[in-house]
Biopython code that builds the backbone (N, CA, C, O; Angstrom):
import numpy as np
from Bio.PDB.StructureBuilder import StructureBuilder

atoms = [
    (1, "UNK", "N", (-2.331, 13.775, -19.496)),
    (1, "UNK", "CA", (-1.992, 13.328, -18.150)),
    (1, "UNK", "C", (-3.273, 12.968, -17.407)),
    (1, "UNK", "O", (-4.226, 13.747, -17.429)),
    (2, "UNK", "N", (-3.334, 11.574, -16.615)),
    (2, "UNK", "CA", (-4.137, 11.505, -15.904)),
    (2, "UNK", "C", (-3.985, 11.832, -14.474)),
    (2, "UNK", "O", (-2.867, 12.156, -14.074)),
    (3, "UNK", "N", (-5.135, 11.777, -13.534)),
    (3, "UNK", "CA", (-4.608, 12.287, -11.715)),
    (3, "UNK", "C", (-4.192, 11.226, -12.003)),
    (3, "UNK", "O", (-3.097, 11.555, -12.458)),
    (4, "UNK", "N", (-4.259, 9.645, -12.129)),
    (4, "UNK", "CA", (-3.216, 8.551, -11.738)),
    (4, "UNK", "C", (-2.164, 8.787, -11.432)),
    (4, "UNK", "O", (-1.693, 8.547, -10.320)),
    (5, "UNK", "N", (-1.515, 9.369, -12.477)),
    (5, "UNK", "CA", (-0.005, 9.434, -12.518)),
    (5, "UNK", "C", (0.093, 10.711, -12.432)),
    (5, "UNK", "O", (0.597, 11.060, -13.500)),
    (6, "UNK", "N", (-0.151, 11.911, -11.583)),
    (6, "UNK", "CA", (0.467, 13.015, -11.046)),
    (6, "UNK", "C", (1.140, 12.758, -9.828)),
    (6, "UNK", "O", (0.950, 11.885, -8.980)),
    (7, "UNK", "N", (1.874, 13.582, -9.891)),
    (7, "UNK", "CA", (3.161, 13.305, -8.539)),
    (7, "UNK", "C", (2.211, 13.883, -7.204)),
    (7, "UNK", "O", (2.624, 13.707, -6.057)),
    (8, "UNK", "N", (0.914, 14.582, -7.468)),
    (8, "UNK", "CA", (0.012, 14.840, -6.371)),
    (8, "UNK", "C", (-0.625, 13.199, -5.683)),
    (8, "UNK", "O", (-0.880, 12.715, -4.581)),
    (9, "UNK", "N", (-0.653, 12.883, -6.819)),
    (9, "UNK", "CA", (-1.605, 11.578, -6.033)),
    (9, "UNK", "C", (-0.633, 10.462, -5.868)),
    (9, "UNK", "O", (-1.105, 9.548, -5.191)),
    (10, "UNK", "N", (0.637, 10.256, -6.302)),
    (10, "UNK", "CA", (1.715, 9.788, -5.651)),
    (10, "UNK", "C", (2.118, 10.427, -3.919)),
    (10, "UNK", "O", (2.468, 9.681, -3.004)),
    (11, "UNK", "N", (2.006, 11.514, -3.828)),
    (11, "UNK", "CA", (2.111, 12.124, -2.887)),
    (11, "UNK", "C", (1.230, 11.903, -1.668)),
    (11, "UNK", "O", (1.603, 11.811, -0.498)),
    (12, "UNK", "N", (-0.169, 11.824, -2.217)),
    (12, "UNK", "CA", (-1.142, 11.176, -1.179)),
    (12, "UNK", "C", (-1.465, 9.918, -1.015)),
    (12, "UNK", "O", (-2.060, 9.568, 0.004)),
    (13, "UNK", "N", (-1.108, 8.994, -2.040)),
    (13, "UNK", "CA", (-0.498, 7.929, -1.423)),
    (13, "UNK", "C", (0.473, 7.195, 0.004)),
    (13, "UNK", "O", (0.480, 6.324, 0.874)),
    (14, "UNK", "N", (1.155, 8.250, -0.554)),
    (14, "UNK", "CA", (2.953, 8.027, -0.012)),
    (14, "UNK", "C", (1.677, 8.746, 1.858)),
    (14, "UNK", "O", (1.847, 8.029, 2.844)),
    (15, "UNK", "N", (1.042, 9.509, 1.983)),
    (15, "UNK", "CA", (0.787, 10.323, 3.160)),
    (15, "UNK", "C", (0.059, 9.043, 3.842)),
    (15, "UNK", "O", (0.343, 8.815, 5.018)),
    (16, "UNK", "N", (-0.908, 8.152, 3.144)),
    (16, "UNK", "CA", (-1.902, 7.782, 3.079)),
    (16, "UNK", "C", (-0.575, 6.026, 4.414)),
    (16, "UNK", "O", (-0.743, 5.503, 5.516)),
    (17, "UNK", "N", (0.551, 5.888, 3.237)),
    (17, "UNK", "CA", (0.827, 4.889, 4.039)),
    (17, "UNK", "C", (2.072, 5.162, 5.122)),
    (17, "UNK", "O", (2.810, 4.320, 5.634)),
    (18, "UNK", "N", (2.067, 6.429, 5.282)),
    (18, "UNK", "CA", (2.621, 7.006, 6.248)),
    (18, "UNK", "C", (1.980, 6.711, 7.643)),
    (18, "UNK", "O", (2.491, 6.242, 8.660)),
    (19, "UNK", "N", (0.548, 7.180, 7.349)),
    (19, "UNK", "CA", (-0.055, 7.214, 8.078)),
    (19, "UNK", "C", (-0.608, 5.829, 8.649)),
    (19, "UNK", "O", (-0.658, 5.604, 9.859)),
    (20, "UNK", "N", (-1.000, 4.966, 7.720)),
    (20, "UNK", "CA", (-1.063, 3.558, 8.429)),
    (20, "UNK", "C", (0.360, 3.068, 8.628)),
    (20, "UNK", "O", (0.309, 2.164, 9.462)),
    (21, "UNK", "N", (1.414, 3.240, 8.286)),
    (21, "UNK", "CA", (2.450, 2.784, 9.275)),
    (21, "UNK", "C", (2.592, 3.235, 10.903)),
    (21, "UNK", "O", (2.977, 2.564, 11.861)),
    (22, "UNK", "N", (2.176, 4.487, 10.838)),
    (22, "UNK", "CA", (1.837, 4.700, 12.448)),
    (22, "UNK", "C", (0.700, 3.958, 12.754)),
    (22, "UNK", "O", (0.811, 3.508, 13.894)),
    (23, "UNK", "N", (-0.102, 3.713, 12.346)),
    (23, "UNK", "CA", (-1.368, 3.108, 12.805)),
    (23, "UNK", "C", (-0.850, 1.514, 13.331)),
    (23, "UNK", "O", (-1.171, 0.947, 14.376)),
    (24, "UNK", "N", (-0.014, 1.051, 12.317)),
    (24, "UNK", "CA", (0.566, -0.335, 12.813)),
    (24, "UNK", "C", (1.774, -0.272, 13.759)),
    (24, "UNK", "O", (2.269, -1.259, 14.303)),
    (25, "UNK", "N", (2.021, 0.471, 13.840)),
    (25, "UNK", "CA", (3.186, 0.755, 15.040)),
    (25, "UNK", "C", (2.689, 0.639, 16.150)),
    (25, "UNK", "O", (2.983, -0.249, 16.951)),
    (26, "UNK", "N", (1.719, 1.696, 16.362)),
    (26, "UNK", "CA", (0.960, 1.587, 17.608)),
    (26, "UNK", "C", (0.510, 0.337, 18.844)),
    (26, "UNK", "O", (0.594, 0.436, 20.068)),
    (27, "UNK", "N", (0.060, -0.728, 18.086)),
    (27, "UNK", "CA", (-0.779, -0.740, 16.731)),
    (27, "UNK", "C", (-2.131, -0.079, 17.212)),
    (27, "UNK", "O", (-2.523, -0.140, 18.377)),
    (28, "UNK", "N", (-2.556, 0.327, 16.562)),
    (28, "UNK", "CA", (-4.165, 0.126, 16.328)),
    (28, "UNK", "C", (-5.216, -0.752, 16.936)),
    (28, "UNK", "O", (-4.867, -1.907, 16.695)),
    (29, "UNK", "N", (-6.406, -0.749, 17.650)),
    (29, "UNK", "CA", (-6.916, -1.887, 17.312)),
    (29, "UNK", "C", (-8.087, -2.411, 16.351)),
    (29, "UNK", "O", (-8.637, -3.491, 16.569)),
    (30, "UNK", "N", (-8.438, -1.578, 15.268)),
    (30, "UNK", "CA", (-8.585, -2.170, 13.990)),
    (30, "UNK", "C", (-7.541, -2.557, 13.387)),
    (30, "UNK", "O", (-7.797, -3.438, 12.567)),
    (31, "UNK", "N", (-6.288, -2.222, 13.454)),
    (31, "UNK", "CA", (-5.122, -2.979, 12.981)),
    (31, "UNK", "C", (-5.241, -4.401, 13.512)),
    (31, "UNK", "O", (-5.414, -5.401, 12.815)),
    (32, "UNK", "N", (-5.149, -4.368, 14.570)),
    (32, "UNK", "CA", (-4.636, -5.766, 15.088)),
    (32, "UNK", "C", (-6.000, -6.444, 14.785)),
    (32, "UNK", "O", (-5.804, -7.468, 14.132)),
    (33, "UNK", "N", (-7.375, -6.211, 15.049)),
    (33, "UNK", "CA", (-8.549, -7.058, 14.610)),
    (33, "UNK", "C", (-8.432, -7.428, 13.357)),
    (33, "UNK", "O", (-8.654, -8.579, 12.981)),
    (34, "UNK", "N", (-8.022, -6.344, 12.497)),
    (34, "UNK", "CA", (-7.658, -6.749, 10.521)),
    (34, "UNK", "C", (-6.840, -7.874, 10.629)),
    (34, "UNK", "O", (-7.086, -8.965, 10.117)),
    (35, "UNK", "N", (-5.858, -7.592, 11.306)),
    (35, "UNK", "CA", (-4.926, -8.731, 11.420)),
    (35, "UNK", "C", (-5.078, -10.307, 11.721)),
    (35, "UNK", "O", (-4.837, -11.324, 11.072)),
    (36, "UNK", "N", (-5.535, -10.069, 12.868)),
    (36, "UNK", "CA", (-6.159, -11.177, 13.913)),
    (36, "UNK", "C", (-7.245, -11.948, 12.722)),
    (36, "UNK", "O", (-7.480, -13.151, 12.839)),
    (37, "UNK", "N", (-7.888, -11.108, 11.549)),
    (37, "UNK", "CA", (-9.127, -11.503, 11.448)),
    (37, "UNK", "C", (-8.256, -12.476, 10.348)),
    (37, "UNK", "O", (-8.884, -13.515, 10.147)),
    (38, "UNK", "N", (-6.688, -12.400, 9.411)),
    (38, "UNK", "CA", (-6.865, -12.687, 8.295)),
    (38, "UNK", "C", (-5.880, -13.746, 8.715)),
    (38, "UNK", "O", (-5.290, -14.318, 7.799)),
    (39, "UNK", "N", (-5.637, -14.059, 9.816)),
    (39, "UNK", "CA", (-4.667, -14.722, 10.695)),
    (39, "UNK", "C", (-3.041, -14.477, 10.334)),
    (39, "UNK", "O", (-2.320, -15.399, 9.954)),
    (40, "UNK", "N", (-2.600, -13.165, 10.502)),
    (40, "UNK", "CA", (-0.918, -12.482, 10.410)),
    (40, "UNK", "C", (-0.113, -13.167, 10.824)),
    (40, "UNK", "O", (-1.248, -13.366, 11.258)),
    (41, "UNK", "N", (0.914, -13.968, 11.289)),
    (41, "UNK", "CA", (1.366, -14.325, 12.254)),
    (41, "UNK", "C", (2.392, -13.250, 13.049)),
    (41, "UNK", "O", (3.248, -12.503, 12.575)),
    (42, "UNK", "N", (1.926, -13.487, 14.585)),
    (42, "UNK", "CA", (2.760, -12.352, 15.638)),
    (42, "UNK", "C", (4.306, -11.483, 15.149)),
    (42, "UNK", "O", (4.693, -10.316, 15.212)),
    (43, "UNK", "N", (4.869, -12.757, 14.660)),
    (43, "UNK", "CA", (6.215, -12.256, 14.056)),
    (43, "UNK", "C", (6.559, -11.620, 13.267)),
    (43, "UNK", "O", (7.713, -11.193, 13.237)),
    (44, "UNK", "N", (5.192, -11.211, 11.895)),
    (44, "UNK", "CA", (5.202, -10.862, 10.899)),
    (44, "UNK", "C", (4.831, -9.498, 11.148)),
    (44, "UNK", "O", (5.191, -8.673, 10.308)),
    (45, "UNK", "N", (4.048, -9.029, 12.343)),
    (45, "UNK", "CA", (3.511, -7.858, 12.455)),
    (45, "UNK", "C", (4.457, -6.896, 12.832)),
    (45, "UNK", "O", (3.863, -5.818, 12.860)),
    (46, "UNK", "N", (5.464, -6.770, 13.092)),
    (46, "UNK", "CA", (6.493, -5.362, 13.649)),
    (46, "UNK", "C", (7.454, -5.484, 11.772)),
    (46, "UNK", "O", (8.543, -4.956, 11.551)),
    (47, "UNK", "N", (6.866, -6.074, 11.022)),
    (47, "UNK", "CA", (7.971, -5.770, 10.033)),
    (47, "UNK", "C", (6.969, -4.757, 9.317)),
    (47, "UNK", "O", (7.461, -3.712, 8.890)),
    (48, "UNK", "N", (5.705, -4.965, 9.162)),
    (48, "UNK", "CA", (4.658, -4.024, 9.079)),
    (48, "UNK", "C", (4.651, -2.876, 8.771)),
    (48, "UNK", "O", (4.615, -2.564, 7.580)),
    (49, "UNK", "N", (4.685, -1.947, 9.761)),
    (49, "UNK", "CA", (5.541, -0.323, 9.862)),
    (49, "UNK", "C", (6.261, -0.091, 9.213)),
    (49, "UNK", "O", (6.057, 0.863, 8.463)),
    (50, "UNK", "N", (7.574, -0.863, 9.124)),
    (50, "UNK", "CA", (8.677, -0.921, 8.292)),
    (50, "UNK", "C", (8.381, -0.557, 6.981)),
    (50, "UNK", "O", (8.559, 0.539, 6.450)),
    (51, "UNK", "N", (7.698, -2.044, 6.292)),
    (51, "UNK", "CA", (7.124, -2.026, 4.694)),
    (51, "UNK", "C", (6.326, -0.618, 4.724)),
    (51, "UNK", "O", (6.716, 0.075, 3.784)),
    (52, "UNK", "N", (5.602, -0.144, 5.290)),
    (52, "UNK", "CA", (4.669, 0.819, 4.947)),
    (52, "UNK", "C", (4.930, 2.603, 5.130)),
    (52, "UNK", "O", (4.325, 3.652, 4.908)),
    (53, "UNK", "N", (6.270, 2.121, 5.694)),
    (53, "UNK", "CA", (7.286, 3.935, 5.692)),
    (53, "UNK", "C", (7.777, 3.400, 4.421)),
    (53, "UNK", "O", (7.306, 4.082, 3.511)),
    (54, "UNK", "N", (8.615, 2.351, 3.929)),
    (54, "UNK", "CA", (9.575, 2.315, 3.383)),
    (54, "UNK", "C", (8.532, 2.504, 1.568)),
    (54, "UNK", "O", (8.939, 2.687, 0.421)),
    (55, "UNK", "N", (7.580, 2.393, 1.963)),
    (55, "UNK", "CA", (6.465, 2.091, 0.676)),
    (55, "UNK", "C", (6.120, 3.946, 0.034)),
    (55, "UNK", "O", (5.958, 4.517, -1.044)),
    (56, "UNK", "N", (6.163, 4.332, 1.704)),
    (56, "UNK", "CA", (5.948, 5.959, 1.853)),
    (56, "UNK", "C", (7.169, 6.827, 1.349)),
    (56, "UNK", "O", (6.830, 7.811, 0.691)),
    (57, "UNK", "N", (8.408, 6.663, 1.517)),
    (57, "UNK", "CA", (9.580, 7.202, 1.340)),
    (57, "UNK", "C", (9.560, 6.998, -0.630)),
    (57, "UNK", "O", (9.843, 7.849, -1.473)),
    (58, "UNK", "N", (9.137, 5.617, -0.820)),
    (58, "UNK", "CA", (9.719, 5.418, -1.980)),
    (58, "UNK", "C", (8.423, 6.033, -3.338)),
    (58, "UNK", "O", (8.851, 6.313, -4.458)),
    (59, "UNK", "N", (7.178, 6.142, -3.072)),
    (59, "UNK", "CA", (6.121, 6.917, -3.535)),
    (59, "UNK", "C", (6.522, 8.201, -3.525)),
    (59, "UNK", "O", (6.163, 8.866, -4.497)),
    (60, "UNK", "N", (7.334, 8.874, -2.485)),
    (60, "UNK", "CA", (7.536, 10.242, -2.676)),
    (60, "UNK", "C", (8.293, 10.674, -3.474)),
    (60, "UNK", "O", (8.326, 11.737, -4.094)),
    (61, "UNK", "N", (9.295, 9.297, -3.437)),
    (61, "UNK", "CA", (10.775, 9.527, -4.363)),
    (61, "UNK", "C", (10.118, 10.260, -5.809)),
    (61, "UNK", "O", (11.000, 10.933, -6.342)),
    (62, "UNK", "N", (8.742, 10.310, -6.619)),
    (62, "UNK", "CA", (8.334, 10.552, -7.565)),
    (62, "UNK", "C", (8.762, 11.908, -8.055)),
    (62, "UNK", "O", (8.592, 12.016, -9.270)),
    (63, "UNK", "N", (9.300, 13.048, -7.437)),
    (63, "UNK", "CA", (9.669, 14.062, -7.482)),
    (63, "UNK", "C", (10.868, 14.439, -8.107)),
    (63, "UNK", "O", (11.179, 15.503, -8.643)),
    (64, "UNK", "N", (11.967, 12.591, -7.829)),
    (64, "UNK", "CA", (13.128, 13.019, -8.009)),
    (64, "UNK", "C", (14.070, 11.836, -8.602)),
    (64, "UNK", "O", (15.177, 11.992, -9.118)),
    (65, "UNK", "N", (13.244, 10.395, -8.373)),
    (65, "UNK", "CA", (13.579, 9.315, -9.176)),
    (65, "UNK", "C", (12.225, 8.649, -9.218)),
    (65, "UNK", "O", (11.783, 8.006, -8.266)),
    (66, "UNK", "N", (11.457, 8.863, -10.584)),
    (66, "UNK", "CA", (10.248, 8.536, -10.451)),
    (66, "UNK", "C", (10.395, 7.229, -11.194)),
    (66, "UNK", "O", (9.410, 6.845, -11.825)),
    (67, "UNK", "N", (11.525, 6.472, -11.205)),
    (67, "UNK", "CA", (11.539, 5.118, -11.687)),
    (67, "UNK", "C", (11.655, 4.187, -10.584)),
    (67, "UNK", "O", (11.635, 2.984, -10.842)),
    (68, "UNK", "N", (11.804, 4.684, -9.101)),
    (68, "UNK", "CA", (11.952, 4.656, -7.783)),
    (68, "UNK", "C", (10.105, 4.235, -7.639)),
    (68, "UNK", "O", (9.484, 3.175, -7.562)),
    (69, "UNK", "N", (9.836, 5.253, -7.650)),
    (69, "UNK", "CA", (7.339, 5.661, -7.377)),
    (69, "UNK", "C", (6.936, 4.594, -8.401)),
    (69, "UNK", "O", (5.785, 4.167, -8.309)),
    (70, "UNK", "N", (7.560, 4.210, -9.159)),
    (70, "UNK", "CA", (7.148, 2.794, -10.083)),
    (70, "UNK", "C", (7.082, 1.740, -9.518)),
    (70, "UNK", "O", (6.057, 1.098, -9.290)),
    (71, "UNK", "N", (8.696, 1.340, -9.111)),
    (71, "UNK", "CA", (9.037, 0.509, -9.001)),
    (71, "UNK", "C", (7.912, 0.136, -7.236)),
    (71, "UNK", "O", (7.234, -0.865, -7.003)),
    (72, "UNK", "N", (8.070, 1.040, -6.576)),
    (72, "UNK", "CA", (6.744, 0.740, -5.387)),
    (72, "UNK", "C", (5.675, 0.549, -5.546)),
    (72, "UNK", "O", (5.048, -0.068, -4.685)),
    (73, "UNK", "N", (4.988, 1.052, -6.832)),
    (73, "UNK", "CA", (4.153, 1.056, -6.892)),
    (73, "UNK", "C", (3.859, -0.548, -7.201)),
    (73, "UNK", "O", (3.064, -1.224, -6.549)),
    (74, "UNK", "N", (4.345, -0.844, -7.887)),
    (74, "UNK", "CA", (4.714, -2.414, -8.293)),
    (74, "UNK", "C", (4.440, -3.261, -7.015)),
    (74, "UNK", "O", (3.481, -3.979, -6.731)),
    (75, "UNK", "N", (5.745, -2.911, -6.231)),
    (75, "UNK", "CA", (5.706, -3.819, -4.983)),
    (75, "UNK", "C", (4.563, -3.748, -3.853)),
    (75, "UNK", "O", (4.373, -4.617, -3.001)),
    (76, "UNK", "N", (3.765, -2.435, -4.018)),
    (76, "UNK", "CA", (2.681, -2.575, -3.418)),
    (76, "UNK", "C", (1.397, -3.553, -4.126)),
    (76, "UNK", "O", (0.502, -4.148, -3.525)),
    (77, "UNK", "N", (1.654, -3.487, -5.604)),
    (77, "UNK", "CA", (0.653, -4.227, -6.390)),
    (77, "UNK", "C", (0.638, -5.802, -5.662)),
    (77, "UNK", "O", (-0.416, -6.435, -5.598)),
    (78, "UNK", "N", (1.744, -6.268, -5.204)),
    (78, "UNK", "CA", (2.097, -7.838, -4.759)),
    (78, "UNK", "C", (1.858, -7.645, -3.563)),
    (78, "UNK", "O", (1.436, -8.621, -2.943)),
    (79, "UNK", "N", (2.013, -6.516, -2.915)),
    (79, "UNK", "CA", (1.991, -6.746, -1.251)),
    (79, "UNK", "C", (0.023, -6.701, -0.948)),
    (79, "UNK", "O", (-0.589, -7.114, 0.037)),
    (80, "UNK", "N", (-0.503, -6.063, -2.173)),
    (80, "UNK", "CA", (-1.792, -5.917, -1.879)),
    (80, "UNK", "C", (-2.575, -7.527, -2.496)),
    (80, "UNK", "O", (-3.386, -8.254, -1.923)),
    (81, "UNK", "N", (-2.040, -7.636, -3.634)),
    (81, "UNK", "CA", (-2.426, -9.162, -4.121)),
    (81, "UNK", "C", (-2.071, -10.035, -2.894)),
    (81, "UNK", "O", (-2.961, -10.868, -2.722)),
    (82, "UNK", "N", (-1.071, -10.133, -1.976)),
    (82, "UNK", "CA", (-1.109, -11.029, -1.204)),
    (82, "UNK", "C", (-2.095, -10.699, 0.051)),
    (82, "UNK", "O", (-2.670, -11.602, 0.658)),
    (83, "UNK", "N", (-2.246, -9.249, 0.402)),
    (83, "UNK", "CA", (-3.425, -9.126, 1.112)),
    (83, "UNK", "C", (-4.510, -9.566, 0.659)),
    (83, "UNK", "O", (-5.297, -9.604, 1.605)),
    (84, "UNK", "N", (-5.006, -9.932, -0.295)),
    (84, "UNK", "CA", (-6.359, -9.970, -0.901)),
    (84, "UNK", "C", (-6.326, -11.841, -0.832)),
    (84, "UNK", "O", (-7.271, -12.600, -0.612)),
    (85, "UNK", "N", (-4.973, -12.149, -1.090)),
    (85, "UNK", "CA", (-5.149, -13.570, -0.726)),
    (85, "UNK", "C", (-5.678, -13.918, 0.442)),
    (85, "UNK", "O", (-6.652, -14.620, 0.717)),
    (86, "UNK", "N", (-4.812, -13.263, 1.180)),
    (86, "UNK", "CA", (-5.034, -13.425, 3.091)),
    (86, "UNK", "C", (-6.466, -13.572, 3.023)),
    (86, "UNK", "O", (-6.966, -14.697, 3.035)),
    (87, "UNK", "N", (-7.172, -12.519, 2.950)),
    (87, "UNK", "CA", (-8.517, -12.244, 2.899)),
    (87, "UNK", "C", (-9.677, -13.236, 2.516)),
    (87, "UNK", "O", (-10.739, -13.556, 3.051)),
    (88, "UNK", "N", (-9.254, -13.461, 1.771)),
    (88, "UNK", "CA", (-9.901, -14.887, 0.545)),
    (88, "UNK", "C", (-9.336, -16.023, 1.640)),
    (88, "UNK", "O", (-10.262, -16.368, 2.375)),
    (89, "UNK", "N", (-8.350, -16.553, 1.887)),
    (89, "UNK", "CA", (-7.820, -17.709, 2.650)),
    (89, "UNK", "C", (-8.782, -17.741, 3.760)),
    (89, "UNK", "O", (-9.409, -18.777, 3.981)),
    (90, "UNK", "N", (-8.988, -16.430, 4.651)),
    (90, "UNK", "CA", (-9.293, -16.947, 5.936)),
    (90, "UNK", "C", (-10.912, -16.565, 5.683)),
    (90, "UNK", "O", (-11.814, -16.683, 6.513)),
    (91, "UNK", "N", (-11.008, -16.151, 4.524)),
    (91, "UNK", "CA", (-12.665, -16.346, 4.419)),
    (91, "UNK", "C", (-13.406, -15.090, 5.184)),
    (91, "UNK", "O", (-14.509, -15.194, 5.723)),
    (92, "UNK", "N", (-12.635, -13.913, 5.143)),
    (92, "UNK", "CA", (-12.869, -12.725, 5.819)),
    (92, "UNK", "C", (-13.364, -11.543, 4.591)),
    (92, "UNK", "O", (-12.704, -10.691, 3.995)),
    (93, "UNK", "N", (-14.370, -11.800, 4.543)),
    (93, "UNK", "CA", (-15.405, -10.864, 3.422)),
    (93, "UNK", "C", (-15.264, -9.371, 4.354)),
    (93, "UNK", "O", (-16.231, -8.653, 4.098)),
    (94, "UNK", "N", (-14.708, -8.998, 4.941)),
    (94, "UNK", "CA", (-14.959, -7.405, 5.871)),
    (94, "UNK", "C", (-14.614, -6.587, 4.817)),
    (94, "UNK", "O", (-14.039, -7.022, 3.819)),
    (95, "UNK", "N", (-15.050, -4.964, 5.028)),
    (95, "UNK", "CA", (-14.318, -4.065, 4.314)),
    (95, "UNK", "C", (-12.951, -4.204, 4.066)),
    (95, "UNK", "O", (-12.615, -3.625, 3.033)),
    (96, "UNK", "N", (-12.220, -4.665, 4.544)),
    (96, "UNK", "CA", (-11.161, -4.755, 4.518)),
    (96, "UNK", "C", (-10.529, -5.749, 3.381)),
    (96, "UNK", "O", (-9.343, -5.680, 3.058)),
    (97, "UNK", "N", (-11.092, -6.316, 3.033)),
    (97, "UNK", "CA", (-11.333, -7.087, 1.711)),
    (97, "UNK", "C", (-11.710, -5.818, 0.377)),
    (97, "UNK", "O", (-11.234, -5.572, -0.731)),
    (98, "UNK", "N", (-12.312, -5.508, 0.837)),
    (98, "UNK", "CA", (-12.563, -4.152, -0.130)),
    (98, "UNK", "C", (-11.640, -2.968, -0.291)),
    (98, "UNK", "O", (-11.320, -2.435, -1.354)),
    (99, "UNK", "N", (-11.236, -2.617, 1.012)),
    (99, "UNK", "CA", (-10.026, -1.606, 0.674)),
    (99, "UNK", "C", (-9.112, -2.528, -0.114)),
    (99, "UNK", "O", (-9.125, -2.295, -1.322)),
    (100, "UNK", "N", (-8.102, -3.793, 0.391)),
    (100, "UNK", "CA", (-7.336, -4.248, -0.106)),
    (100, "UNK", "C", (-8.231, -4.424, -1.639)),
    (100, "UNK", "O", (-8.072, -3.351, -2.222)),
    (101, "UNK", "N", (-8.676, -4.900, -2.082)),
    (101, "UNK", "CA", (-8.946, -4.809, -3.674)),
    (101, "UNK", "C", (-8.713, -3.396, -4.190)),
    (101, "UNK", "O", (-7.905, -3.263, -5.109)),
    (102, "UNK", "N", (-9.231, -2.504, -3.780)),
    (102, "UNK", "CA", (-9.076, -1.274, -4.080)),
    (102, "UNK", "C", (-7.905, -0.819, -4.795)),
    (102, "UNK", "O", (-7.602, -0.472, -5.936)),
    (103, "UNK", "N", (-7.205, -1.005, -3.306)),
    (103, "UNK", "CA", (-5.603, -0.445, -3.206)),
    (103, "UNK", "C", (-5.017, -1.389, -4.286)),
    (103, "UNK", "O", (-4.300, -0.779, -5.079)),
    (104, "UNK", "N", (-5.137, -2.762, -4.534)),
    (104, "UNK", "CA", (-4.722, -3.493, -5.577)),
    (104, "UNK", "C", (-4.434, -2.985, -7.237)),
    (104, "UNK", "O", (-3.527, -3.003, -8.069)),
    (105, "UNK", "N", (-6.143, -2.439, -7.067)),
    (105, "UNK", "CA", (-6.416, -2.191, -8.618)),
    (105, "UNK", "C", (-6.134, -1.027, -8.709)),
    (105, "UNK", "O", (-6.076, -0.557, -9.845)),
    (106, "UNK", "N", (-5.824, -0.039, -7.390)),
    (106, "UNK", "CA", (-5.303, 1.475, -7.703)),
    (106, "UNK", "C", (-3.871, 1.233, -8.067)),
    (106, "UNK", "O", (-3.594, 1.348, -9.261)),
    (107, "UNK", "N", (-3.062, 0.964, -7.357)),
    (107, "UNK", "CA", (-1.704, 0.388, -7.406)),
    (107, "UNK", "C", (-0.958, -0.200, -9.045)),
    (107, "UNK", "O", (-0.198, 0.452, -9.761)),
    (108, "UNK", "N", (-1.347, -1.249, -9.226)),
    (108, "UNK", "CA", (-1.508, -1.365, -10.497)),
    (108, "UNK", "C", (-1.689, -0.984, -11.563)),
    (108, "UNK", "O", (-1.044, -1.380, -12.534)),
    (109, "UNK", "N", (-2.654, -0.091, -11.608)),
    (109, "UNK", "CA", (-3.428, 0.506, -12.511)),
    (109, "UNK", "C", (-1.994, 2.246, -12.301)),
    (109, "UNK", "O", (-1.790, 3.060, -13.201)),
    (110, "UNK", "N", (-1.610, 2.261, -11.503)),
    (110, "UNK", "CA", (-0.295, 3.503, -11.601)),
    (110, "UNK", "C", (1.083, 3.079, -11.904)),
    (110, "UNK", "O", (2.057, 3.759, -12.227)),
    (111, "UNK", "N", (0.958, 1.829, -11.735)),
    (111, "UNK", "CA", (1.989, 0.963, -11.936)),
    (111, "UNK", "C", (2.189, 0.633, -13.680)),
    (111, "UNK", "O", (3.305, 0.525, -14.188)),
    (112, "UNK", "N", (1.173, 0.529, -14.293)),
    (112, "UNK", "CA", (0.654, 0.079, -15.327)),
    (112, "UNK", "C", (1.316, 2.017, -16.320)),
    (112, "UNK", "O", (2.042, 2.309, -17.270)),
    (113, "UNK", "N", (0.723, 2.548, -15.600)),
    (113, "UNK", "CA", (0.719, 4.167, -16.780)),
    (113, "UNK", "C", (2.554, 4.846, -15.627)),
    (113, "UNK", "O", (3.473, 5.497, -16.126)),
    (114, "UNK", "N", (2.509, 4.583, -14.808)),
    (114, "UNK", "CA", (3.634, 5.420, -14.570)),
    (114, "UNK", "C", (3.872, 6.702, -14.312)),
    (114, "UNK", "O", (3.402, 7.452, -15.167)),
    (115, "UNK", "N", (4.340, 7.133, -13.583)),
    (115, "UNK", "CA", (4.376, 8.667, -12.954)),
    (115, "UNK", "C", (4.543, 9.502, -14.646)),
    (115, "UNK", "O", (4.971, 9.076, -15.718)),
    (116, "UNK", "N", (4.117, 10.518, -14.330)),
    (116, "UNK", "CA", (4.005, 11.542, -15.941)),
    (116, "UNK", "C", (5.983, 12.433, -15.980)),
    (116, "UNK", "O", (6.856, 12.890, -15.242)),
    (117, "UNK", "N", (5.744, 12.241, -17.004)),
    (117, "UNK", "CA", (6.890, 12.395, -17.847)),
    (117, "UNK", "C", (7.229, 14.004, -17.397)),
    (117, "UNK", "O", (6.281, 14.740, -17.120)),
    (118, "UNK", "N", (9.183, 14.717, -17.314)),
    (118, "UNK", "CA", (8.810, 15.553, -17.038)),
    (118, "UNK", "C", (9.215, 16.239, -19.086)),
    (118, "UNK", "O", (9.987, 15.721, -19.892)),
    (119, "UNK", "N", (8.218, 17.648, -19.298)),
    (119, "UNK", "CA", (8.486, 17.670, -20.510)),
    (119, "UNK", "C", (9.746, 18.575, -20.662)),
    (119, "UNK", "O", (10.233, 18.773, -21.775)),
]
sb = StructureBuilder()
sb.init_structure("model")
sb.init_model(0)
sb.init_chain("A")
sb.init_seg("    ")
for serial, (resi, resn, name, xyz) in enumerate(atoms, 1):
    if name == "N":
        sb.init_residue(resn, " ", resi, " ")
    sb.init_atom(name, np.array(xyz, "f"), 0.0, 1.0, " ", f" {name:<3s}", serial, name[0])
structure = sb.get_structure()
């Protein structure tokens, strides 16, 4: 077993976008500058929160339908590839370019091995 795929680091995941869903609720204003910087459009930003509980709920699911913590994990792999586009499009080299790669290749890379088996 790797930490990848322990239901611990599914778990701090799942906390991790808990927590920036409040951050975008709020919003933030490094949220909204991230935003502003990769050009979001206004309309797109209150669905935001949404994706990022619903990303949180379904990472936790790992406990109890961990074909559920896959399957997010997945959809975060695309939601982060399209962040990383954003990023690249508007020509915004910030950290934030860097977390989103991050989160890409973390995502993936759990997506790829899968929550651990129970024996």
């Amino acid at each position: 077993m790797s930490a990848l795929n322990s239901n611990r680091s599914y778990a701090a995941l799942a906390a991790f976008h808990a927590a920036d869903a409040v951050a975008c609720a709020i919003p933030a204003p490094q949220i909204t500058a991230a935003l502003d910087a990769v050009n979001c459009p206004q309309q797109v930003r209150p669905v935001l929160p949404v994706v990022k509980a619903a990303a949180a709920i379904g990472l936790l699911a790992v406990y109890k339908l961990p074909a559920l913590a896959r399957l997010t994990t997945f959809m975060l792999t695309i939601y982060f590839t399209l962040a990383v586009g954003a990023h690249l499009k508007a020509k915004d080299y910030s950290p934030g370019l860097a977390a989103s790669s991050s989160f890409l290749a973390l995502c993936a890379t759990m997506t790829a091995m899968g929550p651990q088996r129970e024996n």
